[in-house]
TITOR-789725 format. One line per 8 residues: number of its first residue (from 1); for each residue x, y, z of C-alpha. Coordinates in steps of 0.1 Angstrom, whole numbers, plus 2048, in hexadecimal, padded with zeros to 3 digits. Each point is the difference from the previous one (the first is absolute). Layout:
<pts>
NUM = X:Y:Z; ...
</pts>
This chain:
<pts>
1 = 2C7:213:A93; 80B:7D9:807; 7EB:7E8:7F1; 7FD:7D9:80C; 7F1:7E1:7F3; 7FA:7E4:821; 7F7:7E3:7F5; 7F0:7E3:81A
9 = 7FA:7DC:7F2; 7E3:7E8:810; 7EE:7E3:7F7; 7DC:808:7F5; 7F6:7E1:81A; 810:812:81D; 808:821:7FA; 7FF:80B:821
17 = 828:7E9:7FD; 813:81A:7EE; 822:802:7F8; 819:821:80A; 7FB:81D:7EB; 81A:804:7E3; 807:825:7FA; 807:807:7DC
25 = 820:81C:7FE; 7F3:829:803; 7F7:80F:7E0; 802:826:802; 7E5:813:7F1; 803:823:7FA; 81E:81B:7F3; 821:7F8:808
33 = 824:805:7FD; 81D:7EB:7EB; 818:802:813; 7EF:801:825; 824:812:80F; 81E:812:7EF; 822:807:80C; 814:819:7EB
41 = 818:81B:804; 809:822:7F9; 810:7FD:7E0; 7E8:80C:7E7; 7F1:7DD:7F9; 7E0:7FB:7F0; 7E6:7E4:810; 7E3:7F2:7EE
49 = 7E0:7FA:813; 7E5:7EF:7F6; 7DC:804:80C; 7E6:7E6:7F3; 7DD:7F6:80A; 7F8:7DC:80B; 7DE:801:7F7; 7F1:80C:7E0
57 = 7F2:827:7FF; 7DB:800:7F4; 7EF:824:7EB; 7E2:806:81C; 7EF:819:7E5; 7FD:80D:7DB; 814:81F:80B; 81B:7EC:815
65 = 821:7F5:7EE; 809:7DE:809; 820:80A:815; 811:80D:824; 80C:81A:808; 81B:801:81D; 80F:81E:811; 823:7FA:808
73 = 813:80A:821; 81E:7FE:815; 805:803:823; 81E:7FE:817; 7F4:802:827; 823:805:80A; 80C:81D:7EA; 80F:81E:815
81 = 7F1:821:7FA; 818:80D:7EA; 807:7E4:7EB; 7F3:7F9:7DA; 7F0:7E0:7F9; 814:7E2:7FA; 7EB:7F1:7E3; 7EF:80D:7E4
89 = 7E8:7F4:7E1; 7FD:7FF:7DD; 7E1:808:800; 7E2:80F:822; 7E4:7EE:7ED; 7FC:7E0:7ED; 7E0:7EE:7EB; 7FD:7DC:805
97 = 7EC:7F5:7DE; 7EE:7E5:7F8; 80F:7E3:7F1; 7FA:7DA:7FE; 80F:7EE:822; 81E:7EC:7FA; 817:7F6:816; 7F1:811:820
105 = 7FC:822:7EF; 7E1:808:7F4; 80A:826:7FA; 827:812:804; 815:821:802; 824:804:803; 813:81B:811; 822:809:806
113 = 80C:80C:823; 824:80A:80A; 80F:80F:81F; 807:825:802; 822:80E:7FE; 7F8:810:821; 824:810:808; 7FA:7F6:826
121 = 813:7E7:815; 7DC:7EE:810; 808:7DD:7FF; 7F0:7E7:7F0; 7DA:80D:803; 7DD:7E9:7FA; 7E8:810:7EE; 7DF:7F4:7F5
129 = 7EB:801:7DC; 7DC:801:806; 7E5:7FB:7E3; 7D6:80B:80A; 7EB:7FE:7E0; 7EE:81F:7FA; 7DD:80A:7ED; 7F5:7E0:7FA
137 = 7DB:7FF:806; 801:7D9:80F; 800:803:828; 815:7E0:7FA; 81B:80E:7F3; 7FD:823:810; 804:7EF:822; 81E:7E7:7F6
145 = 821:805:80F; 820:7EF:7F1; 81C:7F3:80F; 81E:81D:801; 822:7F9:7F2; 819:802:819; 81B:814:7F2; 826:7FE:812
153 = 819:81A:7EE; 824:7FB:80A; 816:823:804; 81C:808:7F0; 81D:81A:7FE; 7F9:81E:7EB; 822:818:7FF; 80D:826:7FF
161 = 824:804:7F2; 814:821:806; 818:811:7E8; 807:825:812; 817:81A:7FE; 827:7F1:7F7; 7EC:7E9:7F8; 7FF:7ED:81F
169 = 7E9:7E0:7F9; 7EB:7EC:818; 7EF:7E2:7F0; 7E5:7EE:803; 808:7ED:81C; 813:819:80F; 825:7F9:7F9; 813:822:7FA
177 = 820:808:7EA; 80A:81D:7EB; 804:803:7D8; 812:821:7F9; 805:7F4:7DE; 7F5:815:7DF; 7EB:7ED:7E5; 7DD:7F6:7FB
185 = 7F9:7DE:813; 7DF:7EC:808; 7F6:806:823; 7E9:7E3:800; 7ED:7E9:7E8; 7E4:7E4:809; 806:7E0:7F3; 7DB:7F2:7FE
193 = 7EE:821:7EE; 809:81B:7EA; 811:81B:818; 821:812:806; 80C:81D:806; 81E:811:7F4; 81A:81E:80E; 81A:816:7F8
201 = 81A:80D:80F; 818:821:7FF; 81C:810:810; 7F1:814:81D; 81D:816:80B; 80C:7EC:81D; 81B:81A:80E; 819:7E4:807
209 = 7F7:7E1:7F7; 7F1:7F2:7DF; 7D5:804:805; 7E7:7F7:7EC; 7D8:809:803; 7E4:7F2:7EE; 7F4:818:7E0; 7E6:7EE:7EF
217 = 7EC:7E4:805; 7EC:7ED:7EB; 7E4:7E2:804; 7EA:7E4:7EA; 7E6:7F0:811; 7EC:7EC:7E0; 7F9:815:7E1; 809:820:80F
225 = 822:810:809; 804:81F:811; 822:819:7FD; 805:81B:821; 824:811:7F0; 817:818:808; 81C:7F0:7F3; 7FD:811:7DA
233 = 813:81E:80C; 81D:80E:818; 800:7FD:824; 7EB:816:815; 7F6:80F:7DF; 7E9:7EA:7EF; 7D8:7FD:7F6; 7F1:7E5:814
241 = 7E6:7ED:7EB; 7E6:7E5:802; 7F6:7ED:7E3; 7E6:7E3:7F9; 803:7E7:7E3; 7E8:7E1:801; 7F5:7E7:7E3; 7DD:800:80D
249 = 7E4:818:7F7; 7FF:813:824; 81B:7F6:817; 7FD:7F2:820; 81A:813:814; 7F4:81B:817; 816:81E:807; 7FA:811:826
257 = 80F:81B:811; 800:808:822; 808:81E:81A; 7EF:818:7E0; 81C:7F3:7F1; 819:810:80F; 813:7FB:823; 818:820:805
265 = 820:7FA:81B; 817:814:80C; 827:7FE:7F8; 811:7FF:818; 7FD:81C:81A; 804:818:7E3; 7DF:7FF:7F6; 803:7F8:7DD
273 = 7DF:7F2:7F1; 803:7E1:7F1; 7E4:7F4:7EA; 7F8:7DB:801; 7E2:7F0:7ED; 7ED:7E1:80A; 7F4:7EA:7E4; 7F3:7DC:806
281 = 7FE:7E5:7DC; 7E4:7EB:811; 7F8:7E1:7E9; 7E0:7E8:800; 812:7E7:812; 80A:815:81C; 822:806:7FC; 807:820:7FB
289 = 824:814:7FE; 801:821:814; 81A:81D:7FB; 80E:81C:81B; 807:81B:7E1; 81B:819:80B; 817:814:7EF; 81B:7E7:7FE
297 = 7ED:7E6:7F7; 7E8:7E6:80F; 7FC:7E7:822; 7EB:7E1:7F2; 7E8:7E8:810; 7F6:7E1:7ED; 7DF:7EE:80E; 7FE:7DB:7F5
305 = 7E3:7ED:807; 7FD:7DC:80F; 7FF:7EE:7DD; 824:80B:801; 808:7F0:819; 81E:7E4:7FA; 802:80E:7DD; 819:821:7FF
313 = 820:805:7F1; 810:823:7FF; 811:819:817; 7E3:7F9:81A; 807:7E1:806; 7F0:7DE:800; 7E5:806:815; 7FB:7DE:810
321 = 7FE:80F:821; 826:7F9:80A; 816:81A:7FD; 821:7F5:802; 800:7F1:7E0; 7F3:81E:7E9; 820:803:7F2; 808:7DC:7F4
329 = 819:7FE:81B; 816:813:7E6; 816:822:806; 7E8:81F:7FD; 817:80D:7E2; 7F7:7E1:7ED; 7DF:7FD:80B; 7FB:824:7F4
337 = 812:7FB:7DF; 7E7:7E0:7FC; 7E1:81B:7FE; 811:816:7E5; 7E6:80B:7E3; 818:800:7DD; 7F9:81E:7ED; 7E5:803:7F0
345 = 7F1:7DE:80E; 7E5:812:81D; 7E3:810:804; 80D:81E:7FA; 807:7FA:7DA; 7E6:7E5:7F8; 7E1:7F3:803; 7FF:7DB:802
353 = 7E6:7EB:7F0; 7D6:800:80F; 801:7E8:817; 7EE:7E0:7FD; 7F5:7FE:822; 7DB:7F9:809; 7E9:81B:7FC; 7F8:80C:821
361 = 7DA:7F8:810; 7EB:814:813; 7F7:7F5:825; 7E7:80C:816; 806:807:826; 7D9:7EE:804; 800:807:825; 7E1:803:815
369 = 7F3:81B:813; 81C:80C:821; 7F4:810:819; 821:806:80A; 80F:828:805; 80D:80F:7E3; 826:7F5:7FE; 819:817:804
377 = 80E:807:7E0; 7EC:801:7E2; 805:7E0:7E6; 7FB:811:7E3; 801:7E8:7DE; 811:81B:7EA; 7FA:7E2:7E5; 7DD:804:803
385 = 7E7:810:7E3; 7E2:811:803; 7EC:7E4:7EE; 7ED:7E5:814; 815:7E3:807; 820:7F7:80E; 827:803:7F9; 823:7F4:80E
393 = 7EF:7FD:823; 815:7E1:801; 81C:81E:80C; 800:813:81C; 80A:822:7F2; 7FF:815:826; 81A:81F:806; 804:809:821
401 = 80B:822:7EF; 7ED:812:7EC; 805:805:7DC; 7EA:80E:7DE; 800:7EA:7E3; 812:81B:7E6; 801:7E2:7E7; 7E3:812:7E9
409 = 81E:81E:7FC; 81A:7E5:7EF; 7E4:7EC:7EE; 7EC:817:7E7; 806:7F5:7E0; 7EC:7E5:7E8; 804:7DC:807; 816:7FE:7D8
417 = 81E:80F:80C; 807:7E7:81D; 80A:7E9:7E1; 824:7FA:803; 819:7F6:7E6; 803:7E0:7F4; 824:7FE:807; 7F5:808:828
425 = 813:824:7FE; 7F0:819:80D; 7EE:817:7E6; 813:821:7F4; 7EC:812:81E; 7F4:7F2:81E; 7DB:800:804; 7F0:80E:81F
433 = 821:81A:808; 7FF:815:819; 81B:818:80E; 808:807:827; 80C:81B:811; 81F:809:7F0; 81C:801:824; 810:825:803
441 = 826:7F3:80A; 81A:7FC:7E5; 817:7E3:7F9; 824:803:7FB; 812:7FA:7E0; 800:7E2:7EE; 825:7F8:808; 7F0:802:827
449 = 7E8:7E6:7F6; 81A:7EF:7F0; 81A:7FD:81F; 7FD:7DF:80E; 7F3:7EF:7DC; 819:7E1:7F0; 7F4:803:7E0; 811:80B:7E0
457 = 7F5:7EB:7E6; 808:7F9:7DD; 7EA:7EA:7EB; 811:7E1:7F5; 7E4:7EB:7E2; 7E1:80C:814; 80E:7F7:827; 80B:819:816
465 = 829:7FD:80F; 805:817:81D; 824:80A:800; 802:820:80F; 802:816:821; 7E7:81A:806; 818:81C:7FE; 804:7FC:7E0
473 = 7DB:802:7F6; 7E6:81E:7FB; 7DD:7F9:808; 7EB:801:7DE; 7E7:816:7FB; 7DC:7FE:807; 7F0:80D:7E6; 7E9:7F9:7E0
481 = 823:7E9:7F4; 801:7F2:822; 81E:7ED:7ED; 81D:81C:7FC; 820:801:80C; 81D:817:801; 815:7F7:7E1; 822:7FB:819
489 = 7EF:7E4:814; 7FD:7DD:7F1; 7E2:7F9:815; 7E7:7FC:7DD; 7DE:7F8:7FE; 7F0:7DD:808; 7F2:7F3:7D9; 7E5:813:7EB
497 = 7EF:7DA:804; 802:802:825; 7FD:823:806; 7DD:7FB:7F0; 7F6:7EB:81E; 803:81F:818; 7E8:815:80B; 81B:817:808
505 = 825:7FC:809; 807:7F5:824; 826:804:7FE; 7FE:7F1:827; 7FB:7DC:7F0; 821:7FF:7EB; 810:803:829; 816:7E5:807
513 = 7F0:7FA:81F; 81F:805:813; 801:81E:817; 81B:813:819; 7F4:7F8:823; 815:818:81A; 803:7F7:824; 7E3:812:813
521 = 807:809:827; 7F8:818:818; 801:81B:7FD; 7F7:80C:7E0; 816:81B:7F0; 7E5:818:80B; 806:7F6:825; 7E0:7EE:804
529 = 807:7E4:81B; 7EE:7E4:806; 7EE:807:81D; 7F1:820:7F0; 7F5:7EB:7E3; 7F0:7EB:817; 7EF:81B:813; 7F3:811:7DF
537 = 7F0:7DC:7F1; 7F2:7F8:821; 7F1:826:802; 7F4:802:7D9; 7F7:7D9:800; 7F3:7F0:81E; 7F3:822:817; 7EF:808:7DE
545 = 7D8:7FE:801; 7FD:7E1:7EB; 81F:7F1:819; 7F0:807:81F; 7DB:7F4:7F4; 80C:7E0:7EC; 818:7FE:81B; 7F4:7DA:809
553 = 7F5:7F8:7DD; 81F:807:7F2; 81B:7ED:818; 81E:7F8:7F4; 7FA:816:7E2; 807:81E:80B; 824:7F7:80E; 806:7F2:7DE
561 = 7F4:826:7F6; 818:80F:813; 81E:7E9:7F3; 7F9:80C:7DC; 7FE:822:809; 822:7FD:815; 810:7F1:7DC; 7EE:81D:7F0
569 = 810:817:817; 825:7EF:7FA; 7F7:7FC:7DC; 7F3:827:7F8; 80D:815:81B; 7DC:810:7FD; 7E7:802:814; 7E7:804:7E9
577 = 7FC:7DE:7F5; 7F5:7F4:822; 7DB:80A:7FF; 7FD:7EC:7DD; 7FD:7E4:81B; 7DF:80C:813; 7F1:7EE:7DC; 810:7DD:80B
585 = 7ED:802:820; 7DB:80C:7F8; 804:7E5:7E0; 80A:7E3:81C; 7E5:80D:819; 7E8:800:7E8; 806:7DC:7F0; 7FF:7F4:828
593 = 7E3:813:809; 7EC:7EB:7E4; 811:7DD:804; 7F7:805:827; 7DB:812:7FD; 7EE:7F7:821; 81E:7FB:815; 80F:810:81D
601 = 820:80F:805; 817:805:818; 828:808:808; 80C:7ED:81F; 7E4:80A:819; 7FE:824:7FA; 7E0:808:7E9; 7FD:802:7DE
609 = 7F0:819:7E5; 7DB:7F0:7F9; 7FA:7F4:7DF; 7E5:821:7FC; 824:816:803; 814:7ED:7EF; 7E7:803:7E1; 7FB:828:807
617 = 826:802:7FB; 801:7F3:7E1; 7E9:812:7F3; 806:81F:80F; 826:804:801; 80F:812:824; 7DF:806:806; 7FD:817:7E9
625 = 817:818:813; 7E0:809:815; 7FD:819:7E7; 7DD:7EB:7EC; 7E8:7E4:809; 804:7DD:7FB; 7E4:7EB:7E9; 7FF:7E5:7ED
633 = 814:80D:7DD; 81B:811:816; 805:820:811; 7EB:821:7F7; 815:81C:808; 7F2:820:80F; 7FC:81F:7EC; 824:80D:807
641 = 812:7DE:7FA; 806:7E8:7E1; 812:7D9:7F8; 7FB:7E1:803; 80B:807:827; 7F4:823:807; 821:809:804; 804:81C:7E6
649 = 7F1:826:80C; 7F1:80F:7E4; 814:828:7FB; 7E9:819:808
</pts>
């Protein structure tokens, strides 16, 4: 409440003569806020608020303690069904004590507040802190009501970057190119925060034309650093595994699966299963780094979050929201050669350093009672412990498909052996292992593997000199000495000093770089022309479930889909490779889906898939094949039926 001193003077002769009130200036007495408004933005921020009494806080009784209580709440009249809050707290409940009055505060708390990482394109949103004291036994205070804080949080960009199949990468603001190069680069790194991820690349049997697929991936995000490999091996005949190292007692990291983990395809129209596995490297900050598994590798999808935004460097791009200029306005050769990882210098081989970034703080979502419907997909914090309290709510962690948190499987051993060495090289075996399905196909000989390589090498005091063709090379051998050679080859061994830093040999990073492009055309040397090629992408792709549904969501996206798969096509001569694309569209439709919750879709003015379908088909791929139900944790099959899908009869 406002409180005013007027003061009238008057002569005591006549004081009926008096001159015009003088109003001293308000003096507000009760709880308040420092500041009264806040404008901040989505990019991981933290806010101080202060809340302070005006007036001093008296004990009313023996029993009473001589403070305030306040419950602490936020409010935003304006939110759309589906959408997460925009703010949240430090803290749902705060003590005002006691304390002499000095300088207008006769008692004081401090909170922090900060906007969530929401992954949803809302605009800037105005959203409102509340404080009520609670349980005090004075009606004076039980019946006050402060002054809310105005709260105005700005949006920004948060970004999905594609590397899939040749690999054919999108970024994060959507420019495309191709790298068909062999090596281990970095895909992306932030600039501002203790993140990046890293890739390599191998010869994928392109039938005429030098190819290259992604075969490991690897990611930091703080103290921890997470491995998904398949590169330690031959093509097509390797051990996928998943490993987590982390300087911290517990890592943060979670590991989730979804589709049970498995998504089955078929090759071609020879029905060939192929056996794909879905694993998602979701991080406190919300970034997270999904991979496609299939037998010749992996499709990757790198999530960044808005505190990335302006600050990217890496085969994604810049992500400043233009994307003409993701490549430095230099030639994509150079550009890609910029990203290269030297040996023994990524993820894959070391470790780096804990991080000295802040320790993270818990936030609390503090919201009051809705008595809106239950939203349509479920926000499930898979941060959040099943003590009282809150954590990370200052992230929006929602899936629109459904996954299990498998992390438990990789993370079972004592908090001691996440202790890496000092010299930041992995230890002798990595903690938290854990092999994949082993794939069933067999790769050609190493002289195969070896074809379109530039790389003899002889070692000249410790530095590598490539002088040589490929022809006159033979792949070494990948085995316990991942470092012999036939003795008629000079190709010899990197140093006993630098071999140390390996955590094996990746013979694809002592590649020149340089590889044979040939002339592609139509048609392909199998007779596929181009307007087949078109007719199968358009038939595989866009009249797929997931195209038809996310038809309006996805725009664009799906021509840019097709145009892969048509360079696939021309690239491979194989059909097969086509349906590795279906995971390019539900990963799009899924990232628009939750940057558009509560809008309406539509494509020109025929009618669009409602939100409530396009969420069923994410979670319940084709429907399941009308062969099982659709719920909330994906399809249950009937008796006779089995996958992710429902698409597999069970023998009788």
């Amino acid at each position: 409440m406002q409180v005013f001193c007027t003061v009238t003077a008057f002569l005591r002769d006549t004081p009926e003569q008096r001159s015009f009130p003088e109003q001293s200036k308000g003096f507000y007495a009760g709880i308040k806020f420092l500041p009264e408004s806040l404008h901040i933005a989505e990019d991981g921020k933290e806010h101080v608020l202060t809340i302070l009494s005006t007036v001093p806080i008296t004990c009313s009784g023996d029993n009473d303690s001589c403070k305030i209580t306040l419950q602490l709440s936020t409010e935003d009249l304006d939110s759309q069904l589906l959408e997460p809050p925009d703010i949240v707290l430090s803290a749902c409940q705060v003590d005002l004590v006691s304390a002499p009055c000095s300088e207008g505060s006769c008692a004081a708390a401090v909170l922090t507040v900060t906007a969530v990482t929401d992954f949803t394109q809302d605009g800037n949103r105005i959203s409102h802190i509340k404080a009520k004291p609670v349980g005090h036994r004075d009606v004076l205070w039980r019946t006050h009501t402060s002054k809310d804080v105005k709260v105005t949080v700005r949006d920004l960009p948060t970004g999905n970057c594609y590397s899939f199949t040749d690999p054919h990468i999108i970024t994060f603001d959507g420019w495309r190119y191709d790298n068909y190069k062999i090596g281990t680069f970095l895909l992306c790194q932030s600039t501002s925060r203790a993140f990046e991820v890293h890739v390599r690349q191998w010869d994928c049997g392109g039938h005429h034309s030098a190819t290259a697929c992604n075969c490991g991936v690897a990611a930091r995000e703080g103290s921890d650093v997470v491995r998904l490999d398949n590169c330690n091996g031959r093509f097509r005949d390797s051990r996928l595994q998943l490993n987590i190292q982390s300087t911290e007692a517990t890592p943060q990291v979670k590991i989730l699966t979804s589709y049970g983990g498995r998504k089955i395809t078929v090759r071609g129209d020879l029905s060939i299963p192929i056996i794909v596995v879905v694993r998602n490297i979701l991080f406190p900050s919300g970034a997270f780094v999904r991979a496609d598994v299939s037998e010749w590798g992996m499709s990757l999808t790198v999530r960044t979050p808005s505190t990335d935004f302006n600050s990217t460097r890496g085969l994604c791009g810049l992500f400043d929201g233009i994307g003409h200029n993701d490549l430095n306005n230099v030639p994509e050769e150079d550009f890609i050669e910029e990203w290269r990882i030297p040996p023994g210098k990524s993820l894959f081989d070391k470790t780096p350093a804990p991080s000295e970034g802040k320790q993270q703080k818990n936030y609390c979502r503090c919201q009051k009672e809705s008595t809106k419907s239950t939203p349509l997909v479920k926000m499930l914090n898979v941060f959040q412990t099943q003590s009282p309290g809150c954590r990370y709510d200052n992230v929006d962690y929602t899936f629109a498909i459904p996954h299990l948190d498998v992390t438990s499987e990789f993370v079972t051993n004592s908090g001691k052996e996440f202790a890496s060495r000092d010299d930041g090289k992995p230890s002798p075996k990595f903690m938290y292992q854990r092999s994949l399905p082993k794939s069933i196909q067999k790769r050609g000989s190493p002289e195969e593997r070896l074809k379109h390589y530039t790389r003899n090498a002889s070692m000249k005091n410790n530095s590598l000199n490539f002088t040589k063709t490929t022809e006159e090379l033979q792949r070494p051998k990948r085995q316990e000495d991942y470092f012999e050679y036939s003795a008629l080859h000079p190709l010899h061994s990197p140093s006993q000093i630098e071999a140390e830093s390996f955590a094996y040999f990746f013979p694809e990073d002592y590649s020149e770089g340089i590889r044979i492009k040939l002339p592609l055309g139509w048609p392909t040397p199998n007779g596929l022309t181009s307007a087949k090629a078109q007719e199968i992408c358009h038939r595989i792709l866009a009249n797929s479930t997931i195209g038809s549904v996310c038809k309006a969501l996805l725009g664009k996206m799906t021509d840019e889909a097709i145009d892969i798969c048509m360079l696939d096509l021309q690239l491979k001569d194989d059909t097969a490779w086509v349906r590795a694309l279906i995971a390019l569209l539900e990963n799009e439709c899924e990232r628009r889906v939750l940057r558009n919750r509560g809008k309406v879709f539509r494509v020109g003015s025929q009618p669009s898939a409602t939100q409530e379908e396009i969420f069923a088909i994410l979670r319940c791929p084709a429907f399941c094949n009308g062969n099982g139900q659709c719920t909330d944790l994906g399809c249950q099959c009937f008796e006779d039926h089995s996958s992710y899908d429902c698409s597999t009869a069970k023998s009788k």
